[in-house]
C-alpha positions in Angstrom: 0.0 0.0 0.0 1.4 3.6 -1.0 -0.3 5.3 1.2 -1.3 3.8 5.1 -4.9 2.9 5.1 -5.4 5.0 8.8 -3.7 8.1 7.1 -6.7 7.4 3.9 -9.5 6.7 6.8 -8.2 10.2 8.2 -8.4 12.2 5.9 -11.8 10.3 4.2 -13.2 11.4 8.1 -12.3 15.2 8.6 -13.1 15.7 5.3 -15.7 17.9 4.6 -17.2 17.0 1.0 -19.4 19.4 0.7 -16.4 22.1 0.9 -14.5 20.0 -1.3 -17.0 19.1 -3.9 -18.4 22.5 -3.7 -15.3 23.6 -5.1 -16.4 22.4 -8.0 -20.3 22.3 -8.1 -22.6 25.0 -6.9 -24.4 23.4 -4.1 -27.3 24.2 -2.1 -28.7 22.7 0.7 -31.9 20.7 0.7 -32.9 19.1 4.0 -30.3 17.6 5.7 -28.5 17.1 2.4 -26.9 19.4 -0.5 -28.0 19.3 -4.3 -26.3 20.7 -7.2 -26.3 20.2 -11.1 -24.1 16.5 -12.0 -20.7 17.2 -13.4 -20.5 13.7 -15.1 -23.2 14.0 -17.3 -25.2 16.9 -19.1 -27.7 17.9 -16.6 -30.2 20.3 -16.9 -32.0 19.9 -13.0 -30.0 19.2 -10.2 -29.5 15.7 -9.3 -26.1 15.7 -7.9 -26.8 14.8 -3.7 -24.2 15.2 -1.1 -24.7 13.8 2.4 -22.4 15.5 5.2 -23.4 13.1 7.8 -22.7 10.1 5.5 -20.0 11.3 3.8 -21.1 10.3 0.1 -22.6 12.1 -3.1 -24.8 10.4 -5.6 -26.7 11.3 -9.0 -30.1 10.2 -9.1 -30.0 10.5 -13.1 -26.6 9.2 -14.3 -25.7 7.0 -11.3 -22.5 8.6 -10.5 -22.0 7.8 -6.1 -18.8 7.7 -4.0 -17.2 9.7 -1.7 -14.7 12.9 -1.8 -11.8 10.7 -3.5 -13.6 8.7 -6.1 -15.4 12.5 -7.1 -12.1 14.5 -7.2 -10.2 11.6 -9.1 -13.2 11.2 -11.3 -13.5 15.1 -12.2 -10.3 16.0 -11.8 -8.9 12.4 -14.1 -6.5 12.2 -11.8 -4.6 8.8 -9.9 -6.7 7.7 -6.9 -3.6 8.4 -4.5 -3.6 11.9 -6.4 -6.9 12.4 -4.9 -6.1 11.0 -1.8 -3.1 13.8 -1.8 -5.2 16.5 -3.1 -7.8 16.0 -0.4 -5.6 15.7 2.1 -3.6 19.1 1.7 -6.9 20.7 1.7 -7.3 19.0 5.4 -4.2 20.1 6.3 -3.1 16.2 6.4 0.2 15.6 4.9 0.6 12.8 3.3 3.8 10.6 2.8 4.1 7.6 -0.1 7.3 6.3 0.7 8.6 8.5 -2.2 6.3 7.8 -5.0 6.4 11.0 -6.8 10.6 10.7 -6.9 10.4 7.3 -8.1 8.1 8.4 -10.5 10.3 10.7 -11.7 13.5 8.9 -11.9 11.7 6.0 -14.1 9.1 7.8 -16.2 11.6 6.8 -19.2 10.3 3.3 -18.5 6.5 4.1 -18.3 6.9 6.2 -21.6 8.7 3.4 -23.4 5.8 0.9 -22.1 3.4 3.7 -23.0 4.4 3.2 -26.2 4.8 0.0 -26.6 1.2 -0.4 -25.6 -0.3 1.7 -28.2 1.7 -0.3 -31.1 0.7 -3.4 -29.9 -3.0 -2.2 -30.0 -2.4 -0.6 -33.7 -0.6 -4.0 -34.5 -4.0 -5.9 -33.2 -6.2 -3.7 -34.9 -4.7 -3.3 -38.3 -2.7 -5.9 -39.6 -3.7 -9.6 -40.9 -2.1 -10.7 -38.1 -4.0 -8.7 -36.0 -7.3 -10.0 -37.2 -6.7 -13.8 -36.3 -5.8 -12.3 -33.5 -9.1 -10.8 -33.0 -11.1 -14.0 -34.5 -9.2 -15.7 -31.8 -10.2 -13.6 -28.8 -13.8 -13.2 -30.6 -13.8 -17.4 -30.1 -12.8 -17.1 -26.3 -16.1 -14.3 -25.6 -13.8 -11.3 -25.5 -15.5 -8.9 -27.9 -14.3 -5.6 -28.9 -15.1 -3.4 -26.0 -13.7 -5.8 -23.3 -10.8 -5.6 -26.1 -10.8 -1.7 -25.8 -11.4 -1.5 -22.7 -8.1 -3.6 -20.7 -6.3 -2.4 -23.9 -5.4 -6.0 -25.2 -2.8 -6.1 -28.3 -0.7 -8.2 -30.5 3.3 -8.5 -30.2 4.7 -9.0 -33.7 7.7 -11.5 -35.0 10.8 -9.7 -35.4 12.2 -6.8 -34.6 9.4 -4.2 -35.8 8.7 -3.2 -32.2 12.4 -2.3 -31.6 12.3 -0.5 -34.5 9.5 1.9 -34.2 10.8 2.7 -30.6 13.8 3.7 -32.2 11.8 6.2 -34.3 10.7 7.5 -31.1 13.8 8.3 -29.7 14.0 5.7 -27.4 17.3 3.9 -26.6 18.0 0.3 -27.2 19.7 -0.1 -23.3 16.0 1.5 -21.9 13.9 -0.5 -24.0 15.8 -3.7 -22.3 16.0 -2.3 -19.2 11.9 -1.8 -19.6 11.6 -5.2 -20.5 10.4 -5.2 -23.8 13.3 -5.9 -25.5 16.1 -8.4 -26.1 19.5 -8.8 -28.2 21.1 -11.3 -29.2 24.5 -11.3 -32.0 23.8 -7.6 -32.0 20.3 -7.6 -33.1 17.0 -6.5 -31.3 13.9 -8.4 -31.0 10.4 -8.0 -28.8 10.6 -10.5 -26.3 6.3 -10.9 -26.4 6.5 -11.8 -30.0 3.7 -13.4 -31.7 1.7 -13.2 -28.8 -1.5 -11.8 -27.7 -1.0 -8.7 -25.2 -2.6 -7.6 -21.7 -0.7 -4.8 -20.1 -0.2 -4.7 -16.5 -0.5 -1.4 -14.7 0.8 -0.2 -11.0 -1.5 1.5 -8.3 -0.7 4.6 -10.0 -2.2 3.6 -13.5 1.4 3.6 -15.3 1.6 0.7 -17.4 4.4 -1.3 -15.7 4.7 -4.6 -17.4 2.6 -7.3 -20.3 1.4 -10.6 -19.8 1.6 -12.7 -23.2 -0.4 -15.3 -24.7 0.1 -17.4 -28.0 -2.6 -17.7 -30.4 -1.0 -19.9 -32.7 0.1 -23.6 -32.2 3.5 -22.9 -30.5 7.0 -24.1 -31.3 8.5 -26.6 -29.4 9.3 -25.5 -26.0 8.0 -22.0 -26.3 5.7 -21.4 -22.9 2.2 -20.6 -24.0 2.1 -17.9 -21.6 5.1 -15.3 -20.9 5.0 -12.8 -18.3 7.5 -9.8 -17.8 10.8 -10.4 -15.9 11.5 -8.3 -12.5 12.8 -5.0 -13.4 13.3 -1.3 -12.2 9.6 -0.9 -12.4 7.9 -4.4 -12.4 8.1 -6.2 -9.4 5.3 -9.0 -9.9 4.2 -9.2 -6.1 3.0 -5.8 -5.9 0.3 -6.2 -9.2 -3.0 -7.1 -9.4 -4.5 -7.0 -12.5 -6.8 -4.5 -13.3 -6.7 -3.4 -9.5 -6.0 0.7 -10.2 -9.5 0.8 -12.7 -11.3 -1.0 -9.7 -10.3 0.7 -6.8 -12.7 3.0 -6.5 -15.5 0.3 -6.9 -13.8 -1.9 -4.5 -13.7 0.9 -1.6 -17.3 1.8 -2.5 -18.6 -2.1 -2.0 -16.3 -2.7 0.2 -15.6 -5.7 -1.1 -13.7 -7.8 -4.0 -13.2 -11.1 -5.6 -10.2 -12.3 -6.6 -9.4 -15.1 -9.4 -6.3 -16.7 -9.9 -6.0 -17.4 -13.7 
């Protein structure tokens, strides 16, 4: 955890969201509550409720609830421990991450690089020949496009076409290892996910840290049908859960979650 769950329990309790999402929203009171016009959709009567006493807000048209984190990370599009942060300073609640932000810093060459790497190997799914077995194949296993879209699943080509199109970006060949998406071997490059289908793995910050990969194809003789990345500088596999940082929210709201190994 990057931030102690008493210091988050804090500052959630002398909060005081209708200061904070007032900020915001015009609100007025109504009752023991305060309404206002919803910031997450196009409203034309208020519909935007904020309890003081229970510490929540909730949209009675759109759906939209949670309390003061989920609404500043939500309007704001920021990190969930950005929120936490945010909401904290304006409690006067200062609040320490065991040096988040500097590490941040120090390795945002490695979250650019797998940045990048991500968006080719969605392009690569989406608009190749390769891509589109690729597709027909996740299409077979019930993932349709939107799940597709939505964790941001891709395709890893043969060869060293990755490699090369980080080069165009300025990237350098000792990074891109170091990030884990490439190898060399006799002085030549390669993607180490080749010819496999792609599900990036993100941090509790939402940087895209790491890729599991999965072949399609009937594999070569002792290739491992799945391939996950190696430890690094920024990918330490004990500290990920998949798809945790676009749950969050939903998780602390229920206050609840499953968990499946697969």
């Amino acid at each position: 955890m990057l931030i102690p769950e008493a210091t988050i329990q804090k500052i959630k309790d002398e909060a005081e969201i209708t200061q904070i999402i007032g900020e915001f929203v015009k609100l007025e009171k109504s009752g023991a509550n305060y309404i206002g016009l919803c910031p997450f959709h196009d409203d034309k009567n208020p519909s935007l409720s904020v309890s003081p006493s229970k510490k929540i807000f909730k949209c009675f048209s759109c759906g939209a609830s949670g309390n003061v984190f989920s609404f500043v990370q939500n309007h704001r599009q920021i990190p969930f421990i950005e929120a936490v942060k945010y909401v904290g300073e304006k409690c006067g609640i200062p609040v320490e991450t065991g040096g988040t932000y500097e590490y941040s810093q120090k390795y945002e060459k490695y979250y650019k690089i797998l940045q990048t790497t991500t968006n080719f190997y969605e392009f690569y799914l989406k608009n190749t020949s390769e891509g589109q077995e690729a597709q027909e194949y996740l299409h077979k296993r019930n993932l349709n496009d939107k799940i597709i879209k939505r964790f941001r699943i891709g395709l890893a080509p043969n060869g060293d076409l990755l490699y090369q199109s980080l080069l165009k970006d300025q990237f350098q060949p000792l990074d891109m290892i170091e990030a884990g998406v490439v190898r060399s071997s006799s002085s030549q490059y390669y993607d180490v996910f080749r010819n496999r289908i792609i599900f990036p793995l993100d941090n509790l910050e939402g940087h895209i840290v790491g890729f599991s990969g999965r072949i399609f194809q009937n594999a070569k003789t002792g290739e491992p049908k799945y391939l996950n990345s190696s430890e690094n500088v920024v990918f330490q596999k004990g500290s990920i859960c998949y798809n945790y940082y676009d749950s969050q929210n939903e998780i602390r709201q229920k206050d609840h979650v499953y968990l499946f190994e697969g």
